[in-house]
C-alpha positions in Angstrom: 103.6 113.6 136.3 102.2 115.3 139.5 104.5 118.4 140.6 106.4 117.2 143.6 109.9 118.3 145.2 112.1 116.4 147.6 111.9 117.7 151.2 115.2 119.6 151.9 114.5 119.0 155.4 114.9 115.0 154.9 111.9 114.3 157.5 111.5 111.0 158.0 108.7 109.0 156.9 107.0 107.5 160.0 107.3 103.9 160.7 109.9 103.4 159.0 113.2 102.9 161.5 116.4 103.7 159.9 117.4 102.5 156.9 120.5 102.6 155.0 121.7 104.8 152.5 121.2 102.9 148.9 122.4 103.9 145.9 119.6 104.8 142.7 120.1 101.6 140.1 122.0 102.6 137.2 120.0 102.4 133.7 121.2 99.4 131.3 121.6 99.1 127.6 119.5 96.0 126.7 117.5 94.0 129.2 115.0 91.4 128.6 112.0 92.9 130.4 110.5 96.0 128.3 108.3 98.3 130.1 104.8 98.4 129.5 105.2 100.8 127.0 108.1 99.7 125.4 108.0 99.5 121.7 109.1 97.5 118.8 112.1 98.8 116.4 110.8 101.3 114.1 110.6 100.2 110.5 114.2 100.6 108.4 112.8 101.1 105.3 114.8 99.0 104.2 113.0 95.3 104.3 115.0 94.5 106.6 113.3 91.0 109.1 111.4 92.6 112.3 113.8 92.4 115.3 113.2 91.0 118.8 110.9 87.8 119.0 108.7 88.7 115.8 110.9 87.2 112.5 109.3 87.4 109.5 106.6 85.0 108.7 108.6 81.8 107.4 108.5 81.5 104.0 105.5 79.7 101.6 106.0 77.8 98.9 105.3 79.1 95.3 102.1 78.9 93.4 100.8 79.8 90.0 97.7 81.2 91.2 97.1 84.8 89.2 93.8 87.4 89.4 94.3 90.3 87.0 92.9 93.9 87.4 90.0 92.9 85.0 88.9 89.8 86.9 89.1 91.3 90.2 86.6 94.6 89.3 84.3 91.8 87.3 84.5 90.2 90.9 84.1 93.1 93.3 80.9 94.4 90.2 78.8 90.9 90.4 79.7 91.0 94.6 78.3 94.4 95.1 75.3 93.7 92.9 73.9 91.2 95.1 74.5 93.6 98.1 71.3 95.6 99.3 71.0 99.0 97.5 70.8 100.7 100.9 74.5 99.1 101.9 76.4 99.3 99.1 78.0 103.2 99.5 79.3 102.1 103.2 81.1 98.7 101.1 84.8 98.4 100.5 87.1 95.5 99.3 90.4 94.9 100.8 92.5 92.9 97.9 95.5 90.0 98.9 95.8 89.6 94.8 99.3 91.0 94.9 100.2 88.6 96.9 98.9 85.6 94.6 100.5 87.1 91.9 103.9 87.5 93.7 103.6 83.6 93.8 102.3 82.7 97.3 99.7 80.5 97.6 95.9 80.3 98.5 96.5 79.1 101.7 99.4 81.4 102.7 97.1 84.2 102.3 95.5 83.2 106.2 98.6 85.2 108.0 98.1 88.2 105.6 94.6 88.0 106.1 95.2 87.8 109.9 97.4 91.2 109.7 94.3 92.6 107.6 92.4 92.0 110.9 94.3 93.6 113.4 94.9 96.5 111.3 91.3 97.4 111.0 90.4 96.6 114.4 93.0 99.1 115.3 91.8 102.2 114.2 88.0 100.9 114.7 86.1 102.9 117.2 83.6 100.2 117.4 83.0 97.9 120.4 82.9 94.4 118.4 85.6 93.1 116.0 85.3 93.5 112.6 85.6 90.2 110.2 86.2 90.7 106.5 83.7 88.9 104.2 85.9 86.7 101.6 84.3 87.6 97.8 85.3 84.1 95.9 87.2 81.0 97.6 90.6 81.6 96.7 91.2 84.5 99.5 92.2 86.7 96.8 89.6 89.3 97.9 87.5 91.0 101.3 84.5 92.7 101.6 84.7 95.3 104.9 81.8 97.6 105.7 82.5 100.6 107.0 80.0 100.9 109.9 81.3 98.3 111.1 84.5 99.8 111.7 83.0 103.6 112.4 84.8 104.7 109.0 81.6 105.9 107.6 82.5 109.1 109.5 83.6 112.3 108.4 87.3 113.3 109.1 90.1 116.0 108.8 93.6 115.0 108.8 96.4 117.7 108.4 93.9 120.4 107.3 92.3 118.2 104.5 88.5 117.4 105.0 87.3 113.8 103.5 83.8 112.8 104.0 84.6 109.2 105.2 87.6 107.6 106.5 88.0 105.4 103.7 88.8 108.4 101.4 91.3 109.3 103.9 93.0 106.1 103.6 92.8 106.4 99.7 94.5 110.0 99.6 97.7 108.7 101.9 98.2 105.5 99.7 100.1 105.7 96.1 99.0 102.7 95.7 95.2 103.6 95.7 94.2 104.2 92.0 91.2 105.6 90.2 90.5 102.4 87.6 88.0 102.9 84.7 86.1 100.5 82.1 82.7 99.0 82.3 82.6 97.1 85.7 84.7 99.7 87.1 82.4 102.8 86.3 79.7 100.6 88.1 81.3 99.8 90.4 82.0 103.3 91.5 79.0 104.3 90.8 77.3 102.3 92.9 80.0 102.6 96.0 80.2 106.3 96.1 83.4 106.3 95.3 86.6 106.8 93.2 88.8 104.2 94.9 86.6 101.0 95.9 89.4 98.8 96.7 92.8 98.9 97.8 95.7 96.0 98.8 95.5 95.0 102.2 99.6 95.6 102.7 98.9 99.0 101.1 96.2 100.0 103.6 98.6 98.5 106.3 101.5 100.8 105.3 99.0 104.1 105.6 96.4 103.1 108.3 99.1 102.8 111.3 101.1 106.2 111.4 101.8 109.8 111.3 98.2 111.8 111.9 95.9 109.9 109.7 96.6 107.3 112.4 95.4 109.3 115.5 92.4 111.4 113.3 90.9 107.9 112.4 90.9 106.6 116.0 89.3 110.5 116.8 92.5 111.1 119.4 92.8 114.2 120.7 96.1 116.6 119.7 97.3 116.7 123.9 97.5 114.6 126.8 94.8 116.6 128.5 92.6 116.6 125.7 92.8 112.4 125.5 92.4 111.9 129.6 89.5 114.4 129.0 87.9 112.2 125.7 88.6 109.0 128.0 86.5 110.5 131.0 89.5 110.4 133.1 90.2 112.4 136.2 93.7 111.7 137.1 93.8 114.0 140.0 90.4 112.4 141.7 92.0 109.2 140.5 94.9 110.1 142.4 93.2 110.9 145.8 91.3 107.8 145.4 94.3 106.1 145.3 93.7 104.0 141.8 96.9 105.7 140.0 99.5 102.9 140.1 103.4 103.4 139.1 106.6 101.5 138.8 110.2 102.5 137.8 112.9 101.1 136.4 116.2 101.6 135.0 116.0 98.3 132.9 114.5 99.6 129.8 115.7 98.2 126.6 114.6 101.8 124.9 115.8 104.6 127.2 119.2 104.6 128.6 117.8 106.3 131.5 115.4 105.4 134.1 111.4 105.6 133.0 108.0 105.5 135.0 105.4 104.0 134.0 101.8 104.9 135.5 98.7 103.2 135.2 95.0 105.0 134.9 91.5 103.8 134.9 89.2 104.3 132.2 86.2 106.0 133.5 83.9 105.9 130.4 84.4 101.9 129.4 86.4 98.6 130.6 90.4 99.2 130.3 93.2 100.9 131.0 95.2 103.3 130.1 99.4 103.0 130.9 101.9 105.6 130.2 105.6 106.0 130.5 107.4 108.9 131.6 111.1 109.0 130.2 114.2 111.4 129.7 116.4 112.2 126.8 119.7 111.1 126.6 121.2 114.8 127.0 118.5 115.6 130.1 121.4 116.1 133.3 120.3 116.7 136.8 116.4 114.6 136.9 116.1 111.1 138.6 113.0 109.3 139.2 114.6 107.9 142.5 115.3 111.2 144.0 112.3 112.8 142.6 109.7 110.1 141.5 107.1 112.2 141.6 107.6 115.4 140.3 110.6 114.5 137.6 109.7 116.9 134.0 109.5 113.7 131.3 110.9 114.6 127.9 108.6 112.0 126.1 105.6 110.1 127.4 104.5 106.9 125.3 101.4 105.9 125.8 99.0 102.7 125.7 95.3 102.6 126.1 92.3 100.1 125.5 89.9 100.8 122.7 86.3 100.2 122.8 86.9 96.5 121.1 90.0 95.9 123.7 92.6 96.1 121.1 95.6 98.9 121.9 96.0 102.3 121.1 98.9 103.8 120.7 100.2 107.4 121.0 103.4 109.7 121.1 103.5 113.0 123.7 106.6 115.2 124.2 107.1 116.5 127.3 104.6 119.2 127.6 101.9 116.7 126.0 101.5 117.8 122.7 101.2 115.0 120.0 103.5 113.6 118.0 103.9 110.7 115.3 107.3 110.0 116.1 110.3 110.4 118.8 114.2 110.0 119.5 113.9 110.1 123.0 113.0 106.5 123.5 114.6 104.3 120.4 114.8 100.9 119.7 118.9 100.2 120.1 119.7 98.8 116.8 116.9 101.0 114.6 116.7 104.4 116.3 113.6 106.6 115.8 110.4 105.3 117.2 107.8 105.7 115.1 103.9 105.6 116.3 102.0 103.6 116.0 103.6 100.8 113.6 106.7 100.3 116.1 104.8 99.2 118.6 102.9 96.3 117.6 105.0 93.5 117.3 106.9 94.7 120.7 103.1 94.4 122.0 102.0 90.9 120.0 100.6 90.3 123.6 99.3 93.3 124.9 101.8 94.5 127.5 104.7 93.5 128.8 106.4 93.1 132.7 107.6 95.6 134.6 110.1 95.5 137.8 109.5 98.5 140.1 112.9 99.3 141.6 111.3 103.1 143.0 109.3 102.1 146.3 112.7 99.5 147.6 115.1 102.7 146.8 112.7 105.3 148.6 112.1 102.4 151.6 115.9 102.6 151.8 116.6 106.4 151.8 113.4 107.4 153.4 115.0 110.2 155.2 115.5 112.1 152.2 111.5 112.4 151.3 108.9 114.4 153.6 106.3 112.6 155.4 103.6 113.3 152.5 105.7 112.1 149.5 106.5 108.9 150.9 103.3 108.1 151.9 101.9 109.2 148.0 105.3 106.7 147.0 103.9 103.7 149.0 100.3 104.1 147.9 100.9 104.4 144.3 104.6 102.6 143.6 102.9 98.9 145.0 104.2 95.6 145.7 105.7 93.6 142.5 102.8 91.0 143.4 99.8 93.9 142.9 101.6 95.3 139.7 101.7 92.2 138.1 98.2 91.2 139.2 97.0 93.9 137.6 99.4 93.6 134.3 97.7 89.9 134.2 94.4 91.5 134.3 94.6 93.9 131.7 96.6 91.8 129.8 93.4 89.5 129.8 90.8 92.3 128.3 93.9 92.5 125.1 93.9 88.5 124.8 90.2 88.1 124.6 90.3 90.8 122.0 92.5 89.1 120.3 90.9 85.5 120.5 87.6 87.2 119.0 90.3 88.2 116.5 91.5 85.1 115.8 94.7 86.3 116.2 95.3 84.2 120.1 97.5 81.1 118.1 100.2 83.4 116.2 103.7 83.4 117.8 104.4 86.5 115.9 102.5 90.0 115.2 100.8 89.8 111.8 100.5 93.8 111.4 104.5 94.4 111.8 105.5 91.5 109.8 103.0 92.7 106.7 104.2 96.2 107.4 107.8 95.4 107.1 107.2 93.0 104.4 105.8 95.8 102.0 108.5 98.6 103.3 111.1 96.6 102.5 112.9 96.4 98.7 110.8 95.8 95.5 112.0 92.5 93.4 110.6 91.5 90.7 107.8 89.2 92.1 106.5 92.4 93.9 106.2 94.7 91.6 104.4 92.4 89.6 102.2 91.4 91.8 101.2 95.1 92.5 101.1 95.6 89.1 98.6 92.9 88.3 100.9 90.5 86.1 103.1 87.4 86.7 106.2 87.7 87.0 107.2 86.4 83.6 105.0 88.5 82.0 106.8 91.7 83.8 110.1 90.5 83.0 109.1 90.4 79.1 108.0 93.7 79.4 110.8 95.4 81.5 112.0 96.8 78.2 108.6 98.3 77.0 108.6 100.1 80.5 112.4 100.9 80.5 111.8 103.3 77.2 108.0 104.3 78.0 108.2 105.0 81.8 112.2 105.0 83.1 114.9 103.0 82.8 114.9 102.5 86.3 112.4 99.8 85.8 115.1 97.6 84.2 116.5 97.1 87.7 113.7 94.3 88.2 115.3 92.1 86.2 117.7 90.6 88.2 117.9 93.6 91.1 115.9 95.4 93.3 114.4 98.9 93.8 113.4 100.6 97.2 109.7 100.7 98.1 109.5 104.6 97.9 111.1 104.7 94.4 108.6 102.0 93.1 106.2 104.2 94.5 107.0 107.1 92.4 107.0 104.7 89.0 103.8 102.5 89.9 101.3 104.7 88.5 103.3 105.2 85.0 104.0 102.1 84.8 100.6 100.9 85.4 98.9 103.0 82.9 101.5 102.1 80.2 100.8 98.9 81.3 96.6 98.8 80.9 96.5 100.6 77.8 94.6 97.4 76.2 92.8 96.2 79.7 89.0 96.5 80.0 89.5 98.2 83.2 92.4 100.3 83.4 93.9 103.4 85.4 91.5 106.9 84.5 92.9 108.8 82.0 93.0 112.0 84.2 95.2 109.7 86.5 97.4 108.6 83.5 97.6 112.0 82.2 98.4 113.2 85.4 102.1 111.2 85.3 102.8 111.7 81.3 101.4 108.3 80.4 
């Protein structure tokens, strides 16, 4: 926010007669109305529904539908044969076959598919929407090129150098495994790489937080180092009197007050909102008193990308970066964590705003200088022009969406998927990620309970938690292929004791 201090002198603003004495609003606990960059509950961990307006995607029925390791790299192999030699190293396949093997059927797959979409689009630097090619009609598998998502480019994330994004998203994902057999070996041959494909829910989980979210969309590590990628200027923006703000005390995530402030993108169609807000514990700051010069403990940010979906992104208080906060929570979840808590709260792009900042200063205009209440009136507007100009941008995040396909969904896709796979392991998802039915896993819990841990006997009739499948998928995979034509490497295998 721009430095500013209350005049102690208590000039009046001119043209303003004398107004009464009005007391700041007091912040609330829950209100329906979340500010523009209001999030949704960060995930549990614990599988639990996504809260708000976004419930789970209702429930399919069950089908017997079932594509095996061996089928799907004899699928992907004969697909990328046909391809053009010159394409093939920038082709990757995006796999839903977990999801016919958990039992849903062929044309349940259309919401996961629809998550897939937004997902990619998200961290896509590109100006046009990406569409995954289906390999086979039963949806089980996607073809995705990689310029067309600008993932062909090099990246570093946490000090680790991968030559495209894709191997990125590989590294992050335990579920992304070197396979090896006949079609496999081709296949990796011919695709330059290790790790062709990779489950779409698994790619969700990875793609959408901590720094490998924010390399792979290229933002910068401060809030002066994004405005500066964006091309935007706020002070000229400022004296050309573009910046818009509103305040309120009714946010559903901050029990205090929180501005929000609205940008221009200089370099592209868009916008670019932020919100301003204060920890629980900060005394002796109020945006009424001070609304332009208040210090901000977090700032949560929104911005357009190049192919109108949002971009999401976490700043303390003196800008720097971060991948999650406490300062603004959901109530009933706690920490926020970018950028996976905020799409569902976002399904539609933004959400309204009542400015309560220009009436309180209007009222107690004797306690700001002539200067600061003019720079108040030009920049905290009308509730008519602030929600003009929500409907407006609001319009650039729909059209997105409609080239998405996404326009018709009640719910978000990307949270429900993400949520989905977070949540407990049963016995139809485990088998599903490790390529059987689930009859066939249930016959061989006790081969698995002696060769890999005995943990795995849970699945029978329990449940285990997402990250202690994750530390038993790989064994249990390779004890699993030992007779498959394509199977797990053997360095992978031997890596794990198997």
């Amino acid at each position: 926010m721009k430095e500013s201090t209350p005049d102690e002198t208590s000039v009046a603003a001119p043209a303003t007669g004398t107004q009464p004495r009005v007391t700041a609003p007091q912040p609330v606990q829950s209100v329906d109305k979340p500010s523009p960059a209001d999030s949704a509950a960060a995930p549990s961990g614990t599988g639990a529904a996504p809260s708000g307006s976004n419930p789970p995607a209702p429930a399919a029925q069950t089908c017997d539908n079932f594509v095996g390791f061996d089928d799907l790299y004899e699928r992907m192999q004969q697909d990328l044969s046909r391809q053009d030699a010159g394409d093939r190293v920038f082709l990757r396949y995006i796999s839903l076959a977990n999801r016919l093997n958990q039992g849903a059927c062929a044309q349940d797959l259309e919401f996961d598919r629809l998550a897939l979409v937004k997902a990619i689009n998200s961290v896509s630097t590109e100006t046009s929407i990406a569409v995954p090619q289906p390999v086979g009609s039963d949806g089980a598998l996607l073809r995705i090129d990689l310029r067309d998502l600008g993932w062909d480019a090099p990246i570093v994330v946490d000090g680790a150098a991968f030559t495209d994004k894709w191997e990125a998203l590989i590294a992050a994902s335990e579920f992304a495994v070197e396979f090896e057999g006949d079609q496999a070996d081709d296949l990796k041959q011919k695709a330059n790489t290790l790790v062709p494909v990779l489950n779409a829910d698994a790619l969700i989980d990875v793609a959408l937080k901590d720094n490998l979210y924010y390399e792979m969309l290229g933002i910068g590590a401060s809030e002066d180092e994004l405005l500066g990628q964006l091309g935007i200027d706020e002070d000229a923006q400022e004296d050309q009197g573009v910046v818009i703000r509103a305040g309120t005390s009714q946010s559903r995530l901050s029990r205090q007050p929180t501005v929000a402030e609205r940008l221009e993108l200089e370099n592209r169609e868009g916008f670019y909102w932020s919100r301003y807000d204060l920890a629980d514990s900060t005394a002796g700051q109020s945006i009424f008193a001070n609304p332009l010069g208040f210090q901000e403990d977090v700032i949560l940010t929104i911005f357009s990308l190049p192919n109108g979906l949002n971009a999401y992104v976490i700043f303390d208080g003196a800008g720097v970066r971060q991948t999650d906060t406490d300062v603004v929570v959901e109530p009933t979840e706690g920490e926020m964590e970018n950028s996976v808590s905020c799409h569902g709260c976002h399904a539609t792009g933004l959400n309204p705003i009542t400015d309560e900042v220009r009436d309180y200063v209007q009222a107690n205009s004797r306690d700001f200088n002539a200067d600061d209440f003019q720079e108040i009136q030009d920049s905290f507007l009308e509730q008519s022009e602030i929600d003009a100009t929500l409907r407006g941008d609001m319009q650039l995040y729909q059209s997105a969406l409609a080239r998405s396909g996404l326009d018709k969904l009640k719910i978000d896709p990307v949270e429900a998927v993400y949520e989905r796979f977070d949540g407990d392991v049963d016995l139809a998802v485990a088998a599903g990620d490790l390529g059987l039915t689930p009859g066939d896993l249930r016959n061989d819990l006790s081969f698995l309970s002696q060769q890999v841990d005995t943990q795995l006997s849970v699945l029978r009739s329990g449940s285990l938690l997402r990250a202690g499948f994750e530390e038993l998928y790989l064994p249990a995979l390779c004890a699993l292929s030992i007779t498959s034509e394509n199977r797990p490497s053997a360095a992978a295998c031997a890596a794990v004791g198997q």
